[in-house]
Structure formats: structure tokens, C-alpha cells
KEVEXNU-191325 format. One record per residue (C-alpha): x, z, y. Coordinates in steps of 0.02 Angstrom, whole numbers, plus 32768, in hexadecimal, padded with zeros to 4 digits. Layout:
N
{X = X Z = Z Y = Y}
...
***
This chain:
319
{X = 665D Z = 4936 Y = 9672}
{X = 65AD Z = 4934 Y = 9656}
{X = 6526 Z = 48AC Y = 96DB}
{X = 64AC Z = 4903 Y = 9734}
{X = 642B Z = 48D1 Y = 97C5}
{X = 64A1 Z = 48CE Y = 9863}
{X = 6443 Z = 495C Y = 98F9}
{X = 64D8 Z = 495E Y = 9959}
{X = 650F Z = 48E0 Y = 99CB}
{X = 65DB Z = 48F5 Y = 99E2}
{X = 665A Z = 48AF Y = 9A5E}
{X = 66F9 Z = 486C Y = 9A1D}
{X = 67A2 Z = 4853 Y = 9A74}
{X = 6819 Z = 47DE Y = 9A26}
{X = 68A2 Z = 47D0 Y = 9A84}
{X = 6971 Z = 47A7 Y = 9A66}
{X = 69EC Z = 47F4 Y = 9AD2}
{X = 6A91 Z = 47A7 Y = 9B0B}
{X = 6B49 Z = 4801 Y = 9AD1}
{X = 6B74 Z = 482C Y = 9B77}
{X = 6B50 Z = 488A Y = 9BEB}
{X = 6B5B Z = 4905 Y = 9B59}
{X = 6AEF Z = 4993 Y = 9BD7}
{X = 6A67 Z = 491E Y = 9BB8}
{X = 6A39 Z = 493E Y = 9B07}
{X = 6A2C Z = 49E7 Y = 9B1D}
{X = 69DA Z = 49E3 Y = 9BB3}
{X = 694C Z = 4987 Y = 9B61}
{X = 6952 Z = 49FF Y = 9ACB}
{X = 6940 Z = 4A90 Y = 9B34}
{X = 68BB Z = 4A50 Y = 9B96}
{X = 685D Z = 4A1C Y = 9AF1}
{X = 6866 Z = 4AB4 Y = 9AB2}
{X = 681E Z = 4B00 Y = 9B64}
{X = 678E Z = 4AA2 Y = 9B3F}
{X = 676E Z = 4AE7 Y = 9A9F}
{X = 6783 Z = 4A32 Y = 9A50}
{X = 67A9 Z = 4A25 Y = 9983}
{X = 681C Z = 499F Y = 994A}
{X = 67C8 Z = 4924 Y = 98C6}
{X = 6855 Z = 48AA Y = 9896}
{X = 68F0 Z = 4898 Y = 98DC}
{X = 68DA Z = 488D Y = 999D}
{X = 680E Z = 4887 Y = 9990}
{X = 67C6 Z = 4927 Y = 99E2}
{X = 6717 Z = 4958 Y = 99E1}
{X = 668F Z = 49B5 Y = 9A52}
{X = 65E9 Z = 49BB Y = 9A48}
{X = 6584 Z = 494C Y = 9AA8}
{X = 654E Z = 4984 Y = 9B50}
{X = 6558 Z = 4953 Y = 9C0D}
{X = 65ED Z = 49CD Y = 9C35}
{X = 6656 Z = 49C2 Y = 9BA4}
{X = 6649 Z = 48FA Y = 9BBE}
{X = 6699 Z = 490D Y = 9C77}
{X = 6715 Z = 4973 Y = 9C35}
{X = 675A Z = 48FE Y = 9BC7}
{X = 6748 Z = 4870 Y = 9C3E}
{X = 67BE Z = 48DC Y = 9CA8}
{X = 682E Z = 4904 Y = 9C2B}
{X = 681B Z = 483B Y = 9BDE}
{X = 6848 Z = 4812 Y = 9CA8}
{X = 68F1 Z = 4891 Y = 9CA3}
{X = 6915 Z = 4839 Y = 9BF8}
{X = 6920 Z = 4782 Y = 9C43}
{X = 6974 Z = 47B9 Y = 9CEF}
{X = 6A07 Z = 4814 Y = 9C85}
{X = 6A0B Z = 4764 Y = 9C25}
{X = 69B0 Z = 4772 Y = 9B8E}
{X = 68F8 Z = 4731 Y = 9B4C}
{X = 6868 Z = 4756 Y = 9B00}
{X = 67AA Z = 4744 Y = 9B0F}
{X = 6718 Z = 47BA Y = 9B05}
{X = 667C Z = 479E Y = 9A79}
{X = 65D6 Z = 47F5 Y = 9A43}
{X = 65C0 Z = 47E1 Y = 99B3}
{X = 6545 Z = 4846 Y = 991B}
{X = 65A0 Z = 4869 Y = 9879}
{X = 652D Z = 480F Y = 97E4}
{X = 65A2 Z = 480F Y = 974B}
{X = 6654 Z = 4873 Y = 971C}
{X = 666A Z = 48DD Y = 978F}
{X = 65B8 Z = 4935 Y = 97C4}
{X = 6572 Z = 4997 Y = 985A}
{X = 6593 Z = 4A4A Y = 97D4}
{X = 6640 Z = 4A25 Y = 97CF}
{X = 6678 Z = 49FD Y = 987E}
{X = 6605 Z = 4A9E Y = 98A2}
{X = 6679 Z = 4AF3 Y = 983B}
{X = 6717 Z = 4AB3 Y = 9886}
{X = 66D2 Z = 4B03 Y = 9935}
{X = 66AA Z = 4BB5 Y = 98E2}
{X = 6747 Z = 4BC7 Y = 989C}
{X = 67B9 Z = 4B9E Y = 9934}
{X = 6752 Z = 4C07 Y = 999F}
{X = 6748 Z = 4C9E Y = 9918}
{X = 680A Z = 4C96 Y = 9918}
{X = 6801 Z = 4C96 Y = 99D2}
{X = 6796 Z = 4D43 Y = 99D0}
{X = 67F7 Z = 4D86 Y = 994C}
{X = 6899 Z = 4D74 Y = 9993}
{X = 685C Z = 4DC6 Y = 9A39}
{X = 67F8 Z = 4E59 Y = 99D5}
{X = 68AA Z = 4E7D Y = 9991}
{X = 68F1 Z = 4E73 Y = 9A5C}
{X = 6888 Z = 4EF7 Y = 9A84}
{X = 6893 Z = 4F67 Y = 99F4}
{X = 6957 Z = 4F53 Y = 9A25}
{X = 693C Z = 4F8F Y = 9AD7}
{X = 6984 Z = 502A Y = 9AF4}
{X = 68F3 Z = 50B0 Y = 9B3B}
{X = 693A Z = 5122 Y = 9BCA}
{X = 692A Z = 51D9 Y = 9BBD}
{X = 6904 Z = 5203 Y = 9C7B}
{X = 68F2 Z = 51A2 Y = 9D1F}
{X = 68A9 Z = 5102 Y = 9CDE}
{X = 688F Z = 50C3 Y = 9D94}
{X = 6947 Z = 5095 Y = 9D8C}
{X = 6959 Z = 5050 Y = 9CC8}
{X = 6990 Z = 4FCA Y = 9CB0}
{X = 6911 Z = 4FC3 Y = 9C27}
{X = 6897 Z = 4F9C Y = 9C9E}
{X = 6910 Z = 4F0E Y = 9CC3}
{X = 68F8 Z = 4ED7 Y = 9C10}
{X = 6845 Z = 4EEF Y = 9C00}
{X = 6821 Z = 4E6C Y = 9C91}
{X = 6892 Z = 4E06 Y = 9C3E}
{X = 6835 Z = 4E05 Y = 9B97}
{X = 676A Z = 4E07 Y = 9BD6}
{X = 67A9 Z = 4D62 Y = 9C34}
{X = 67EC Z = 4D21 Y = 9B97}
{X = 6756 Z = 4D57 Y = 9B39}
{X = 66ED Z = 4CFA Y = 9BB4}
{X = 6750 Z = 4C5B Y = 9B8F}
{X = 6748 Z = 4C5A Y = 9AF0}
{X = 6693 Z = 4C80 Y = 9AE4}
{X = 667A Z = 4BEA Y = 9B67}
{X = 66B3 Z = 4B7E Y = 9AED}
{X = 6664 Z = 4BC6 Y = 9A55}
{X = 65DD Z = 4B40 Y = 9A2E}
{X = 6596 Z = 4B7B Y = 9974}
{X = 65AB Z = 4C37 Y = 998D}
{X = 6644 Z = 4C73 Y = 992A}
{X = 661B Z = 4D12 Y = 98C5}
{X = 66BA Z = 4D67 Y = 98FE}
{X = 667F Z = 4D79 Y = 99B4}
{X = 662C Z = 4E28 Y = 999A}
{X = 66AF Z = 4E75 Y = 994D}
{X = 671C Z = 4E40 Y = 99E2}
{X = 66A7 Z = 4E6C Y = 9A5B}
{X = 668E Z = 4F0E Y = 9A22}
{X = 6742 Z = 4F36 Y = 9A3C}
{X = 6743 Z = 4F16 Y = 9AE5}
{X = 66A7 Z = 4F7F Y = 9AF9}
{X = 6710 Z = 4FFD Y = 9AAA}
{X = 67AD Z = 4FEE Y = 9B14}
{X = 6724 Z = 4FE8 Y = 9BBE}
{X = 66CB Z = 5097 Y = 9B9C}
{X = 678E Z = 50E0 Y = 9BA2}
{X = 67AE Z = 50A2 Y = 9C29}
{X = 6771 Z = 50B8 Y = 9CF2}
{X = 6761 Z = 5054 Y = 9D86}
{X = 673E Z = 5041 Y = 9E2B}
{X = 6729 Z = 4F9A Y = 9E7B}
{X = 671F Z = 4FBC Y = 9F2F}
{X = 66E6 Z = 4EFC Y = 9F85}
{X = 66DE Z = 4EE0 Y = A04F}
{X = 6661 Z = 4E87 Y = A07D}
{X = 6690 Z = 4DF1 Y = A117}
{X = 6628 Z = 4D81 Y = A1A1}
{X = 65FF Z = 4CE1 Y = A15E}
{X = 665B Z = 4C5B Y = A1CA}
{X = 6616 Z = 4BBA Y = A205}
{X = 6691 Z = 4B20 Y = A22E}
{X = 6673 Z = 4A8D Y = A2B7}
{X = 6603 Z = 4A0F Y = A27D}
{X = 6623 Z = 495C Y = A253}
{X = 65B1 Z = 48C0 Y = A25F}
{X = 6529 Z = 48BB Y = A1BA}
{X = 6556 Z = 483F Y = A12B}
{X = 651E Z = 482B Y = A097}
{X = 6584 Z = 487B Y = A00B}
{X = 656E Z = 4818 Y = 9F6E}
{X = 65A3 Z = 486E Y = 9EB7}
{X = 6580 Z = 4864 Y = 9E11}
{X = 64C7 Z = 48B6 Y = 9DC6}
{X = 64C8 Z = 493E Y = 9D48}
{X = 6523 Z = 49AB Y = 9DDC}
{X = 6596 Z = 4A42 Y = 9D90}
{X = 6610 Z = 4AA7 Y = 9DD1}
{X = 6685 Z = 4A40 Y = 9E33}
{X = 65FE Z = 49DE Y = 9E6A}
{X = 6586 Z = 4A50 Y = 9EA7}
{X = 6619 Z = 4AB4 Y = 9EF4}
{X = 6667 Z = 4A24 Y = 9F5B}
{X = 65A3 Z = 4A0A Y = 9F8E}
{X = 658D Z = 4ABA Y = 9FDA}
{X = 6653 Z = 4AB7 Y = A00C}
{X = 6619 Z = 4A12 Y = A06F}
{X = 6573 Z = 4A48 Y = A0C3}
{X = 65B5 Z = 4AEF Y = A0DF}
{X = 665D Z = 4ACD Y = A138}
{X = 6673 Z = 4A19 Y = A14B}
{X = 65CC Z = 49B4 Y = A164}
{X = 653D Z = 4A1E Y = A185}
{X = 64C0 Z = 4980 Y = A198}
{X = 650C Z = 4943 Y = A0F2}
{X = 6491 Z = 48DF Y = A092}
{X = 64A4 Z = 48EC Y = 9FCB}
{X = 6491 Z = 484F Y = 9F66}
{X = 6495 Z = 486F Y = 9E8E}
{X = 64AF Z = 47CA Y = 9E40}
{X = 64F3 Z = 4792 Y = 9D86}
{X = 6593 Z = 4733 Y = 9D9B}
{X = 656F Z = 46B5 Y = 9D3D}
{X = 64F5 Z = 4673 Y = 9DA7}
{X = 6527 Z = 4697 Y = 9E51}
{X = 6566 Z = 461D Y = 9EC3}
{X = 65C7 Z = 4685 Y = 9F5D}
{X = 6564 Z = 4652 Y = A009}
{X = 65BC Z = 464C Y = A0A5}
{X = 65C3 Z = 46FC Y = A10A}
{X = 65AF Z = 476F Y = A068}
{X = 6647 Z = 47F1 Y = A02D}
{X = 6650 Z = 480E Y = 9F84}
{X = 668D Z = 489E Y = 9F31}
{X = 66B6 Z = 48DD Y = 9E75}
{X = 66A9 Z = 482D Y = 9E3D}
{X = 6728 Z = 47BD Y = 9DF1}
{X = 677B Z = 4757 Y = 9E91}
{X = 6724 Z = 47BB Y = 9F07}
{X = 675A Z = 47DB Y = 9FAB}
{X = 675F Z = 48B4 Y = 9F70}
{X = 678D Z = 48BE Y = 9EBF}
{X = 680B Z = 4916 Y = 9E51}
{X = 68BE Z = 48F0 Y = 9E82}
{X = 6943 Z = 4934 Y = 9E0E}
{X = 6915 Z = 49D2 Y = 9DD9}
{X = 68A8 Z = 4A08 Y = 9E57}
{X = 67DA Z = 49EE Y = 9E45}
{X = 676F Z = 499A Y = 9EC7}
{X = 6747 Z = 4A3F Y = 9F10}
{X = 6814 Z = 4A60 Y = 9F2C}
{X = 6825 Z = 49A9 Y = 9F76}
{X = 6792 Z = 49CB Y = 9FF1}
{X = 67FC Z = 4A66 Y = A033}
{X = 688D Z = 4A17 Y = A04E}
{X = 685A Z = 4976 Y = A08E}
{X = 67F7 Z = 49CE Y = A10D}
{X = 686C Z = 4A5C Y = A11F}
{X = 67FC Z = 4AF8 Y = A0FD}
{X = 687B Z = 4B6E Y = A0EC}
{X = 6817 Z = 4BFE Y = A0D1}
{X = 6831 Z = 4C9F Y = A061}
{X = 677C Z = 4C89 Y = A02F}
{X = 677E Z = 4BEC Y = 9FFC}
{X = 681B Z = 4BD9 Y = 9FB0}
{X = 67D5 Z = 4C6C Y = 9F2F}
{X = 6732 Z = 4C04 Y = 9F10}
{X = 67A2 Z = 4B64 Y = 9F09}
{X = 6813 Z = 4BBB Y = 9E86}
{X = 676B Z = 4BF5 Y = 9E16}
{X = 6721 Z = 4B47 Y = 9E2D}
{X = 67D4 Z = 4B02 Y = 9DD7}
{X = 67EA Z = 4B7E Y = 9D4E}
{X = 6731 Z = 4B53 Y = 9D19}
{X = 673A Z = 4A92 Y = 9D36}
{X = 67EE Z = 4A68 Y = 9D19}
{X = 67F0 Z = 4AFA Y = 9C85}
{X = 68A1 Z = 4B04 Y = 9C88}
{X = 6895 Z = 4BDD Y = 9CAB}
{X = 690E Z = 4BCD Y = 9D39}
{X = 68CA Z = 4C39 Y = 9DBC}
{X = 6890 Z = 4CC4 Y = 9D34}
{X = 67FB Z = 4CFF Y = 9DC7}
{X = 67A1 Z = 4D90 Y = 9D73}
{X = 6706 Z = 4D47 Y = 9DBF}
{X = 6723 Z = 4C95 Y = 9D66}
{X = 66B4 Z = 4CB7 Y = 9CC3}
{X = 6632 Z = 4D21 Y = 9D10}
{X = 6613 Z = 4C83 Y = 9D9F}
{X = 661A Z = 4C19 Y = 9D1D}
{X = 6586 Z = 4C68 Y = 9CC9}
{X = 653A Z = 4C51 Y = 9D66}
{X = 6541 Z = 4B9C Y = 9D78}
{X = 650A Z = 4B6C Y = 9CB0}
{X = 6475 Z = 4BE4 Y = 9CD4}
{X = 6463 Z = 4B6B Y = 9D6B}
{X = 6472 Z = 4AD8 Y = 9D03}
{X = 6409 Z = 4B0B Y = 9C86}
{X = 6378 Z = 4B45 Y = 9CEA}
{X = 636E Z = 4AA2 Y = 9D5A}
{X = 637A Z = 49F5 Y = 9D36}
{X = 6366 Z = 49C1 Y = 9DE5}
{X = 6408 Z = 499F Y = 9E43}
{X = 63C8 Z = 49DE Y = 9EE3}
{X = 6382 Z = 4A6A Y = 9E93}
{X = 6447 Z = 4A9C Y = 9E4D}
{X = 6485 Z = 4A6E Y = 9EE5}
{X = 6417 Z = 4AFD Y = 9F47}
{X = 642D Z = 4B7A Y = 9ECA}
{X = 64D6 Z = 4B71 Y = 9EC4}
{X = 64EE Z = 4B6E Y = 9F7B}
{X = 64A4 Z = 4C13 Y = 9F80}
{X = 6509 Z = 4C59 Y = 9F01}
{X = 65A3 Z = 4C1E Y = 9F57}
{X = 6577 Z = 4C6C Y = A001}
{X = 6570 Z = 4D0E Y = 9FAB}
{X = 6603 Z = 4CF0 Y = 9F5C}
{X = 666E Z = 4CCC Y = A012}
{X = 6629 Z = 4D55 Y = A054}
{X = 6686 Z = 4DC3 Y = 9FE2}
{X = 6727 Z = 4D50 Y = 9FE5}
{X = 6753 Z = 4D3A Y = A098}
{X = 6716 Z = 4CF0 Y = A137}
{X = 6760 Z = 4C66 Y = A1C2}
{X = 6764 Z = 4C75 Y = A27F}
{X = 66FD Z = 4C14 Y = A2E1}
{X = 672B Z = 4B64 Y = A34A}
***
């Protein structure tokens, strides 16, 4: 393959997996491909370069090592062999299969001839706008095949009705702990700016938010940190900072467990809560990100969103 003048900056994980557990190895695959990452070599994956796609493989590097394996994480610019064009390439066409396998879903889907307010076509539409919204989350160099599978679920929606009937709850407020400061990492996304609304909202309304790079921070005495690696609120197992917030303080609370189960699907991209509001909140929050570089700024934004957002889900009694 021809040189060219690298303009990309990638991300490379090289990792090696151990024989057993054998879950493992798929688990990593599927998670990989939730990402939208192409496979260079062997076991090196590629993403482009930017802040979120570098935490998610630093959580998927960190599932890697617990589950006994290795790897590391590089950026690196491609200068000779293999060029920018042709890892561009690689992207389109794994994402143009993507749209064209789900174009051909929901040509498939079977339209009803009467009552479509009980079709379970309606079912299946859901089903295939939220995959449409993954895959176009992860669709870095704009495959060509996206129109023609967006135009068949434009197709399938003007056959079909709906009406989305959503009750509208109190906002709840929760006892009040002592301020600290809350410490996490800068560049604040979803998880992050969720657990800091979940955390001045419900847990520690005098919170005080300190955005540091990890590399340089020394933990003082007195501050929590959160969505870090070792903090004190971080992922554990499968579940996202926002998830081990909940449960560590014990907000069990329809509302939150909804927001909690959006904030995983688009952090943890794993798809296992399959919320019809995931794709459309995610939106949200990379509009958020791109429009602000200030943490704070994210932080406030978001924390409006959110509070719209409970006040459709659910609400908690007072102490």
C-alpha cells in the first residue's frame, strides 16, 4: 500500500487473551465490535483518536487484565504501509455492512393491515431505529450505505402510528450530606457528568467538583473520587460509575434506575438495557461535549438535561 501524509491520529489496542475463561474472548469481541473498532492485525484493534473512544478502551483494556489477560493502549499516526485511506476504508465497510444488513431487517418486517397500535411491528421498528442509532454512533468516516438504510426505516415509520402517552412526576429531593470535594477525571462525558448531577442532586448537594488529568493528580486527604481508575466510585463488574453510585448509596428509585440503565448502555456499550431513549440522550450529551470545553460548563448542562429527564422517569418520597 501506497505512503501518504498521516491526518489522522489512531488508537491501537494490542492485547493477548488467556484460553480460559473461554466467555472472555468473546466478551471482548463483542464489546469491540460495540465500539465500532476495526481489527488491524491479529488482536490489534483500531479507533480513531479522541477523548471518548480512549476511555472506552481503557475500560475495556481494564476488563481485559481483571479476566487475566494483557495488553496496552497506543496513539499512534500511520506514516508508511498501511495509510490513514485505508484504515478509513476498513471503518466504511464494517459500518456499510452494518446498515445494509439492518436495511434488509426492515424490508423483512412484516407491515400490519389494521390496528397498528397493537403490531408487533411497532415492536420491531423500536428495535431497529435503536440499532440504527448504534451503528451510526460508531460510524466515524460516513459509510455510503447509511441513506439507503435510513430511508427504509422512514418508510416502515409513515405506515405505521403511535401514541406515546408520558406522565409527568414531582421531582424528589433526598437528605443532605456534609460537602466534599468530588475529584474525577477532565474531559467529563456521560458517566461522568451523570454521577456529577446523580451526586449533587441526590447525594451531596454542597458537592464541590474538582476536573483533574490523572496523570498528575496526587489524591488529598478529604476528597471522593469518582469514574477514575482506583477511585473510591468507579466501575465494578459490569456496572458504570453511575450504577455503583446507586447501589452504594442505595437509591433505589424507578427514576433513576432508568437513567442509570441509559447512562450504561451508552458508557459500558454493551446494548443491555435496549432503553428507546439511549441514542436520542446520547445525542444529547456529544452535542454537550462538543459545544463546551469547560468541565463545569458540561457539568451544568447536563444537569439540566437530566432533571428533565427524571421528571419523566419517576420520582422518590421525601425523608
Amino acid at each position: 500500500m501506497k505512503s501518504e501524509t498521516p491526518t489522522h491520529a489512531w488508537l491501537l489496542l494490542i492485547h493477548q487473551l488467556p484460553a480460559k475463561p473461554a466467555y472472555l474472548r468473546m466478551k471482548v469481541w463483542r464489546r469491540l465490535q460495540g465500539l465500532g473498532a476495526v481489527a488491524l492485525k491479529g488482536s490489534v484493534y483500531a479507533l480513531p483518536h479522541t477523548d471518548e473512544t480512549q476511555e472506552d478502551l481503557q475500560w475495556l483494556l481494564k476488563e481485559i487484565v481483571e479476566g487475566g489477560g494483557e495488553g496496552f493502549i497506543c496513539e499512534t499516526h500511520l506514516c508508511a504501509g498501511l495509510g490513514d485511506a485505508d484504515v478509513e476504508a476498513l471503518f466504511q465497510a464494517a459500518r456499510s455492512q452494518d446498515y445494509l444488513t439492518l436495511k434488509t431487517e426492515v424490508d423483512a418486517i412484516a407491515r400490519p393491515a389494521a390496528d397498528t397500535s397493537s403490531s408487533p411491528a411497532l415492536a420491531q421498528l423500536a428495535r431497529a431505529r435503536r440499532r440504527f442509532d448504534q451503528i451510526v454512533a460508531i460510524d466515524f468516516f460516513a459509510a455510503p450505505t447509511r441513506s439507503a438504510a435510513e430511508r427504509s426505516l422512514a418508510a416502515l415509520e409513515e405506515e405505521l402510528t403511535r401514541g406515546v402517552r408520558v406522565e409527568v412526576r414531582k421531582k424528589p429531593t433526598l437528605e443532605p450530606l456534609v460537602g466534599r470535594t468530588w475529584v474525577t477525571r477532565n474531559g467529563v462525558h456521560v458517566d461522568r457528568i451523570a454521577c456529577a448531577w446523580l451526586i449533587r442532586r441526590f447525594i451531596d448537594p454542597d458537592a464541590v467538583f474538582k476536573f483533574v488529568t490523572p496523570s498528575r493528580y496526587r489524591a488529598q486527604p478529604g476528597e471522593l473520587r469518582f469514574d477514575m481508575f482506583e477511585a473510591e466510585f468507579t466501575h465494578e463488574g459490569d456496572r458504570c460509575s453511575f450504577e455503583t453510585l446507586l447501589l452504594r448509596r442505595e437509591l433505589d428509585d424507578p427514576g433513576l434506575r432508568a437513567i442509570g440503565e441509559i447512562v450504561h448502555d451508552l458508557d459500558i456499550k454493551d446494548d443491555k438495557f435496549k432503553r428507546p431513549e439511549t441514542a436520542g440522550i446520547g445525542r444529547i450529551f456529544e452535542a454537550i461535549a462538543a459545544s463546551h470545553a469547560s468541565d463545569q460548563v458540561r457539568v451544568e448542562r447536563g444537569a439540566a438535561m437530566l432533571d428533565d429527564l427524571y421528571g419523566l422517569f419517576g420520582d422518590i418520597p421525601r425523608r
